[in-house]
N, C-alpha and C positions, 0 to 999 in steps of 0.2 A: 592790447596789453591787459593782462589781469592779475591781479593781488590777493593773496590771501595772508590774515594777520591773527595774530593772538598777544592781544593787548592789555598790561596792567598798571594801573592808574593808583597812586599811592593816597592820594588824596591830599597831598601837600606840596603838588606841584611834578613832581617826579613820574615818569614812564618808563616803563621796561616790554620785551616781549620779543616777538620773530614774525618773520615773515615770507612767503615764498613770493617773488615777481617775476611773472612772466615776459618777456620782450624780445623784438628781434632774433624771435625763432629759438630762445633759448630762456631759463628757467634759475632763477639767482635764490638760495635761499640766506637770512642775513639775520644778527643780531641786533636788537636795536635797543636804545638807551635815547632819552630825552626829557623832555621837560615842557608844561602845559601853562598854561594859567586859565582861569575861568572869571566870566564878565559878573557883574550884577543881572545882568540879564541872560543870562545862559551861554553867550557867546564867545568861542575865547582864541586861543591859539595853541598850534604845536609846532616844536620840533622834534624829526627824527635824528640822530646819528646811529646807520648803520656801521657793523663792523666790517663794511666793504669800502669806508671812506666816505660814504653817501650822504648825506643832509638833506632831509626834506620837511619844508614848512609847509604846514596848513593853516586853517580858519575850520572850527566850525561851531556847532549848536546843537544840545543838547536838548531834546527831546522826550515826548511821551515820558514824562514823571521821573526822569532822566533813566531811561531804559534805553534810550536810543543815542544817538549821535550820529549827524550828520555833517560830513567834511568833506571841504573842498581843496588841494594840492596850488600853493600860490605863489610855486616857483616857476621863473620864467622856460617857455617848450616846453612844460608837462600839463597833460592836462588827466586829472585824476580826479576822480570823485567818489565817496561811496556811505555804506555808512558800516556803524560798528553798535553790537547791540549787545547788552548787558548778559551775559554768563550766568555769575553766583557773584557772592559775594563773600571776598573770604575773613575770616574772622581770624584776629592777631591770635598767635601762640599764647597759650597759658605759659605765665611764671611759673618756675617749678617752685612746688611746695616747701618754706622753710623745716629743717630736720626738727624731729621734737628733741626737746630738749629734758 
């Protein structure tokens, strides 16, 4: 089985993003929407809701100056593992400029 994702992290708890998973000879791709928390120590949790009906909980740790992350799948019959590694970072939208007056 293999994963591939594109993931964004709001910094307040909240995940969004997509994914394609491969499995049983066939090829899913899915919507995803969720919610994180992060430890004192780097460690934290996830969940997925796909828009397939799907739910998947993780664990994991944030790494190398938080460039990295490393996560393990901690629902029961899946075994999943991988990591996800820092892109960019995107910077909020300018307020549009009040009219002069």
């Amino acid at each position: 089985d293999v994963c591939s994702s594109d993931l964004v992290a709001d910094g307040a708890g909240n995940i969004t993003g997509t994914d394609t998973i491969s499995y049983d000879g066939g090829a899913v791709k899915r919507k995803l929407t969720g919610t994180y928390t992060v430890n004192a120590d780097c460690t934290g949790t996830l969940v997925l809701n796909g828009d397939d009906t799907s739910i998947t909980n993780a664990d994991f740790v944030i790494v190398n100056d938080g460039k990295e992350v490393s996560i393990v799948q901690t629902d029961d019959g899946f075994i999943l593992t991988g990591d996800l590694k820092r892109q960019k970072s995107v910077a909020p939208a300018a307020a549009p400029a009040a009219p002069a007056q």
